[in-house]
C-alpha positions as a Markdown table, in Angstrom:
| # | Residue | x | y | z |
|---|---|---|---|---|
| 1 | Unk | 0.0 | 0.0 | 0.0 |
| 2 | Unk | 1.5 | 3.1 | -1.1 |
| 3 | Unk | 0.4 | 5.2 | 1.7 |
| 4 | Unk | 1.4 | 3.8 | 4.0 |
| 5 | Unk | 4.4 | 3.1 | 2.9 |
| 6 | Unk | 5.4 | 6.6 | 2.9 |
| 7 | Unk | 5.3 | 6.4 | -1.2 |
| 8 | Unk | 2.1 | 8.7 | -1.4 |
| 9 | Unk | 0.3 | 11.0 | 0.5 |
| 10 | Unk | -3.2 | 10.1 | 0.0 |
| 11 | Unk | -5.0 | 7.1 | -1.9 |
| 12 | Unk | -8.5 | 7.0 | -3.6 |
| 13 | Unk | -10.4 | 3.8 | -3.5 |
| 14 | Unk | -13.4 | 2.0 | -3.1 |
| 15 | Unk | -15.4 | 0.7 | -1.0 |
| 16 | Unk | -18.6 | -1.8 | -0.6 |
| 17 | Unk | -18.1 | -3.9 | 2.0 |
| 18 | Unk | -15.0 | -2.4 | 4.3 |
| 19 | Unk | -12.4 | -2.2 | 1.2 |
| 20 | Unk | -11.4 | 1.4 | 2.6 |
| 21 | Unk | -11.8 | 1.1 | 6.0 |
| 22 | Unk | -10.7 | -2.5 | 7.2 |
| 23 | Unk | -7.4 | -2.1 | 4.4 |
| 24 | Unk | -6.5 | 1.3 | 5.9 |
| 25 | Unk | -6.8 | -0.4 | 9.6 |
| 26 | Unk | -4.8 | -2.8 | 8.5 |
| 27 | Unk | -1.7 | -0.9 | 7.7 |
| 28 | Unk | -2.6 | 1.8 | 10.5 |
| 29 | Unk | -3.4 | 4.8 | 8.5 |
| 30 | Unk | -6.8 | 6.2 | 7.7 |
| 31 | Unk | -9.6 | 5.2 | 5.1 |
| 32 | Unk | -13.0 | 7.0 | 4.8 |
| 33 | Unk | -15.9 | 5.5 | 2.9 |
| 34 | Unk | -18.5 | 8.6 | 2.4 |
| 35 | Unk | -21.9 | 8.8 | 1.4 |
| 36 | Unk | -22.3 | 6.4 | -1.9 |
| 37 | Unk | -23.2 | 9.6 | -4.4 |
| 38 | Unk | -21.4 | 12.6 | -2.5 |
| 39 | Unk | -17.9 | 11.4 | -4.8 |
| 40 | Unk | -18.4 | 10.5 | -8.6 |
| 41 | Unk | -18.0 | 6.5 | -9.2 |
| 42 | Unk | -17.5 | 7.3 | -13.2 |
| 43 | Unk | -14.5 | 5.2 | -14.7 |
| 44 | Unk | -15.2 | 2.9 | -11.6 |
| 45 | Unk | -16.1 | -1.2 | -12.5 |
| 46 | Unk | -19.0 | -1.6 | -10.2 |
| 47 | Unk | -19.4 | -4.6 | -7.4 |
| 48 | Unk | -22.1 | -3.4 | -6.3 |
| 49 | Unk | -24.1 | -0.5 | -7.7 |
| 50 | Unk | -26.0 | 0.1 | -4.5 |
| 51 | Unk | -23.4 | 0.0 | -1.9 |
| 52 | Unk | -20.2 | 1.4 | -3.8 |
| 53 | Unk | -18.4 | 4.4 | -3.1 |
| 54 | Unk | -15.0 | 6.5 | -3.7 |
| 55 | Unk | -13.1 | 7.3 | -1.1 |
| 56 | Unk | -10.0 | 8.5 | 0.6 |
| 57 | Unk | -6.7 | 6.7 | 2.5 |
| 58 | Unk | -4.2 | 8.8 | 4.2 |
| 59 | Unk | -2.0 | 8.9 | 7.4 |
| 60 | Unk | -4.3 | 11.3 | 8.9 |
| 61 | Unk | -7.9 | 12.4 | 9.6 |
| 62 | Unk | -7.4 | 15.6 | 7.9 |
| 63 | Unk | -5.8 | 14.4 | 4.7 |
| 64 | Unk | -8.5 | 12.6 | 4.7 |
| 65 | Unk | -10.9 | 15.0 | 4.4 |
| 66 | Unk | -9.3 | 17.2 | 2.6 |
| 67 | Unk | -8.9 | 14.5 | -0.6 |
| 68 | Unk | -12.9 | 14.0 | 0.2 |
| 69 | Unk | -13.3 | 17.8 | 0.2 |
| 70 | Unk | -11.8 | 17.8 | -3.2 |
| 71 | Unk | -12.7 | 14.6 | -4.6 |
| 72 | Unk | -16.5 | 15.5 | -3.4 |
| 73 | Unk | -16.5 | 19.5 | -5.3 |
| 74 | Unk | -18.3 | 20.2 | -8.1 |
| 75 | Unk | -21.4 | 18.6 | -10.0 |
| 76 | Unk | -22.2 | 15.2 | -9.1 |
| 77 | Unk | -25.1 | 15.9 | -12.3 |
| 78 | Unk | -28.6 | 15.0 | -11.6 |
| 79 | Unk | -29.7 | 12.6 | -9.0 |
| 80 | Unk | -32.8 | 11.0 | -10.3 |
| 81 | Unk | -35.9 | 11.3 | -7.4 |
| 82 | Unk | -36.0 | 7.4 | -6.1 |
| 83 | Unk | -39.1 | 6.1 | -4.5 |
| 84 | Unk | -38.4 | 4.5 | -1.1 |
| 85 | Unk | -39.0 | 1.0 | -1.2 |
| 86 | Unk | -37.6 | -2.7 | -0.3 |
| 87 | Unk | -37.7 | -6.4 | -1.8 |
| 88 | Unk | -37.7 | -9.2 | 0.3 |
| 89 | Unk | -36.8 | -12.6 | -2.1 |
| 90 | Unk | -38.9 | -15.0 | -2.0 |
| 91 | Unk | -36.7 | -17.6 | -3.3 |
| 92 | Unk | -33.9 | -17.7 | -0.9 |
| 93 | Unk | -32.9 | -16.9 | 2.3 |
| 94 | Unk | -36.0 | -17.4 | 3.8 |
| 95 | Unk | -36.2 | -21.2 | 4.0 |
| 96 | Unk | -36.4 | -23.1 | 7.6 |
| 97 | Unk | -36.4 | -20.2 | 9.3 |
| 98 | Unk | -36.7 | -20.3 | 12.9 |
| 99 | Unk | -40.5 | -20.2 | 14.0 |
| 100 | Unk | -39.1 | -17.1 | 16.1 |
| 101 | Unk | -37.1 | -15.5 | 14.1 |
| 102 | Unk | -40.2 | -15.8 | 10.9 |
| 103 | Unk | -42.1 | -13.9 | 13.4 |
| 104 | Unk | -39.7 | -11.1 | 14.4 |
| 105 | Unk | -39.0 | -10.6 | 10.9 |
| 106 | Unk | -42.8 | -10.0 | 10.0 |
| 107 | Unk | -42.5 | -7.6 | 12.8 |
| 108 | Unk | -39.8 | -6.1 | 11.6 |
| 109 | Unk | -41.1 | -5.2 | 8.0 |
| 110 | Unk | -43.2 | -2.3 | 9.2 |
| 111 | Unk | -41.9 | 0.2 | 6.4 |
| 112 | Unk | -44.9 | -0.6 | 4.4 |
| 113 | Unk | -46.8 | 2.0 | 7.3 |
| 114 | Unk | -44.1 | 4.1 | 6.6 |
| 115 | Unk | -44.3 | 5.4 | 2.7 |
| 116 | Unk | -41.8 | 2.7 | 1.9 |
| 117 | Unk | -43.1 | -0.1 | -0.7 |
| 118 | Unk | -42.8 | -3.3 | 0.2 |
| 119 | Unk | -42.8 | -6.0 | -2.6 |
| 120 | Unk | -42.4 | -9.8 | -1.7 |
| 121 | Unk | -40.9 | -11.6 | -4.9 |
| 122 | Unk | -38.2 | -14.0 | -6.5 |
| 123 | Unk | -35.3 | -12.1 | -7.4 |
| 124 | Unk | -33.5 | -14.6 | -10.7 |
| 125 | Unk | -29.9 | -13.2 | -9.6 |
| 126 | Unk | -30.0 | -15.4 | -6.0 |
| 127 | Unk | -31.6 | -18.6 | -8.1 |
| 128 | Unk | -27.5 | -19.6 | -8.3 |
| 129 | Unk | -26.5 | -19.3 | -4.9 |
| 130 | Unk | -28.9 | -22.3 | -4.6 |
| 131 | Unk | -26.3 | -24.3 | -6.4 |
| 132 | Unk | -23.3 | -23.7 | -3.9 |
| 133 | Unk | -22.4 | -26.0 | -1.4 |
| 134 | Unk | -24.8 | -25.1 | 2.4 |
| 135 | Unk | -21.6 | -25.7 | 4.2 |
| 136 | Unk | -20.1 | -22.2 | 2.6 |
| 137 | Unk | -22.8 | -20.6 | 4.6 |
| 138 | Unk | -22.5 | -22.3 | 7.7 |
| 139 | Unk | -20.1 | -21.0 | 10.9 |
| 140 | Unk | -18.0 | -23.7 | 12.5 |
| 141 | Unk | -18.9 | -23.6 | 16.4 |
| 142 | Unk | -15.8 | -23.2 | 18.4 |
């Protein structure tokens, strides 16, 4: 990592899962995911177009936000008006649920009260986690 290696000052990257913050951590200097549209992802390959974002490594705090100050200036363009809403999949995930925890998630889905749409279908992109193995998904007690 060039940053902290003393080779750079300040790194951009990206971020969907902890890419910034958990790699920074790692070699004890400073990453900073910000919000997913406040810095430009064009030129970026997406992983995941909903939880994406560009952000800032550094040795510092302040480094860091002064690379987000810059990389975060100017016109971002047009943000289209997105209706609030969630889909829970039908066709995975939801199988031999625990009696319990079926019910606290009913519970739990009270958006629909809330101006959020709720819409209960398959979703054709989880059809092939089906095909891998249960024990990839499964924690080994200790």
């Amino acid at each position: 990592m060039s940053v902290a290696r003393g080779i750079a000052d300040i790194a951009i990257g990206t971020d969907t899962g902890g890419s910034l913050k958990i790699t920074a951590a790692f070699n004890g200097i400073v990453g900073f995911k910000p919000s997913q549209d406040s810095v430009s992802r064009i030129g970026c390959k997406p992983l995941s177009r909903s939880l994406d974002s560009v952000g800032p490594m550094a040795h510092s705090v302040a480094a860091c936000a002064l690379a987000y100050d810059i990389l975060s200036g100017g016109s971002q363009g047009e943000k289209p008006e997105l209706e609030p809403g969630l889909i829970i999949p039908t066709n995975y995930g939801m199988d031999d649920l625990d009696p319990a925890v079926a019910t606290g998630f009913r519970r739990a889905v009270i958006l629909k009260s809330t101006g959020f749409s709720v819409e209960e279908k398959p979703l054709a992109a989880l059809e092939e986690f089906k095909a891998l193995p249960i024990w990839r998904f499964k924690h080994k007690e200790i």
